[in-house]
C-alpha positions as CSV (number, residue, x, y, z in Angstrom):
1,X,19.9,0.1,-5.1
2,X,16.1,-0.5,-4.6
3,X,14.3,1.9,-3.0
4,X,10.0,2.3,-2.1
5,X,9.1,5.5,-0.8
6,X,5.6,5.9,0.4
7,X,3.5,9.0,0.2
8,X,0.2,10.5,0.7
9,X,-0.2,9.4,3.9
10,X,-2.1,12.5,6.8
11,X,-4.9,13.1,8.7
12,X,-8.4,12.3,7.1
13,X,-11.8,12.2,9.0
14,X,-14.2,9.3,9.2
15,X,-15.8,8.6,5.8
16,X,-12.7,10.7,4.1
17,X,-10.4,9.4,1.8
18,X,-6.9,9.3,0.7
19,X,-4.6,8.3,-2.1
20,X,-1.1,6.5,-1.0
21,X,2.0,6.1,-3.5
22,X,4.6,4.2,-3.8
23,X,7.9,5.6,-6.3
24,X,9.6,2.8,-6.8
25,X,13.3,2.7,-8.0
26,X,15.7,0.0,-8.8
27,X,13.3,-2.6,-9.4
28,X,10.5,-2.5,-12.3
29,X,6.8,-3.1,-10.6
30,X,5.2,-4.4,-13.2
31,X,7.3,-7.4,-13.0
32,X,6.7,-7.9,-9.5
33,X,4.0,-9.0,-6.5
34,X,3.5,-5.8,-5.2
35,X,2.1,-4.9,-2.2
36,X,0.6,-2.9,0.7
37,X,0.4,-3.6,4.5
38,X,0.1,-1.9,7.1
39,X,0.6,-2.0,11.2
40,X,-1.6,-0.4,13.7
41,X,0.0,0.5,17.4
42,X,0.1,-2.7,19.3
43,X,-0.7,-4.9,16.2
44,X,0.7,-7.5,14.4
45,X,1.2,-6.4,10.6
46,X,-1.4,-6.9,8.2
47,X,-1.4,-7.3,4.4
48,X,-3.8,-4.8,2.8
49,X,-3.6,-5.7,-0.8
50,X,-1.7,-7.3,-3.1
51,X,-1.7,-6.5,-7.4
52,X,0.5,-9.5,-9.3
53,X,2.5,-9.0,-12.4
54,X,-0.4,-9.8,-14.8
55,X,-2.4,-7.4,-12.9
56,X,-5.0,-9.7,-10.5
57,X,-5.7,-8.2,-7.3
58,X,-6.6,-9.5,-3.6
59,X,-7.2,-7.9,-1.1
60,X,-8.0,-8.0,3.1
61,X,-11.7,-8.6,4.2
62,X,-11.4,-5.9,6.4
63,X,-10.9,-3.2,3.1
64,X,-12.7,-5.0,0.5
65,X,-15.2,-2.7,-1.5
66,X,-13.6,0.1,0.1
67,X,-9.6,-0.2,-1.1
68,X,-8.2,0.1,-4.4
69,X,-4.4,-1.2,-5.2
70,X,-3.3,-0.1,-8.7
71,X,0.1,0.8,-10.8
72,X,1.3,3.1,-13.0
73,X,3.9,0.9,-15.1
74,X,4.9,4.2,-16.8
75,X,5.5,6.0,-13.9
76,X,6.9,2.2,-12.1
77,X,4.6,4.1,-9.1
78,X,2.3,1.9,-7.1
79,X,-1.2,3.6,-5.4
80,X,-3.4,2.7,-2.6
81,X,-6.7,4.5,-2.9
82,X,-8.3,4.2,0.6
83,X,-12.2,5.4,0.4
84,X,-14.5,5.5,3.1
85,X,-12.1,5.5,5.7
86,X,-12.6,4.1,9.5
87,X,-10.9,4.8,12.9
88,X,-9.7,1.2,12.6
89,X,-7.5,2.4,9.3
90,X,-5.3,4.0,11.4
91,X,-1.5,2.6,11.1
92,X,0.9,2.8,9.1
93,X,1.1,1.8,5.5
94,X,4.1,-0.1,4.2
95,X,4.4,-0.3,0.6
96,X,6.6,-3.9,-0.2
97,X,7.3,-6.0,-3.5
98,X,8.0,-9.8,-3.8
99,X,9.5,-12.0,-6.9
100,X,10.9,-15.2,-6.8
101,X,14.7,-15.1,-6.5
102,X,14.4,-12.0,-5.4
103,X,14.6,-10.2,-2.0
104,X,11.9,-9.0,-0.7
105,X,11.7,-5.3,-0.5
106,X,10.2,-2.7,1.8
107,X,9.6,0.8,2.0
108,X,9.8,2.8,5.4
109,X,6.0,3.7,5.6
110,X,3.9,6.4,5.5
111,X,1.5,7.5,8.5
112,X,-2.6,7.0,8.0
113,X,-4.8,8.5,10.6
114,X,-8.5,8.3,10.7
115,X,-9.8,10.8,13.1
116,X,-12.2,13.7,13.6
């Protein structure tokens, strides 16, 4: 049985930052397309950031410069590290992998919000 579990998400003020991780089980992130994305109240889903098997990363305009994906293949744990955050970072943050032949899988989120 797969399982993502998101943490790290809370309350930060403007210009704060926070760490997200994803324990994954059941699958082995380093061979995957793993991912975060996140959805804002009233918003359409966005992807965040992506890190591939062999390690190359992309990520949204929006968090460019700002947003850090990375993994631990040790700990098969995925991280978001979110610095200088914005009101407009609030959602929340879906941690997700992808291979071919594969189902995709999702975690159930963890809650970011950017307020002081």
């Amino acid at each position: 049985q797969v399982q993502l579990v998101e943490s790290g998400g809370g309350l930060v003020q403007p210009g704060g930052s926070l760490r997200l991780s994803c324990a994954a089980s059941g699958i082995i992130v380093r061979l995957y397309t793993m991912g975060w994305s996140r959805q804002a109240p009233g918003k359409l889903r966005e992807l965040v950031a992506t890190i591939t098997s062999s390690g190359r990363t992309v990520y949204a305009d929006s968090v460019t410069g700002r947003f850090t994906i990375s993994r631990d293949d040790a700990g098969n744990t995925l991280y978001l590290q979110m610095n200088s955050l914005k009101s407009q970072d609030t959602a929340v943050y879906y941690c997700h992998s992808r291979r071919m032949g594969d189902t995709n899988y999702w975690g159930r989120g963890t809650q970011v919000t950017v307020s002081s």
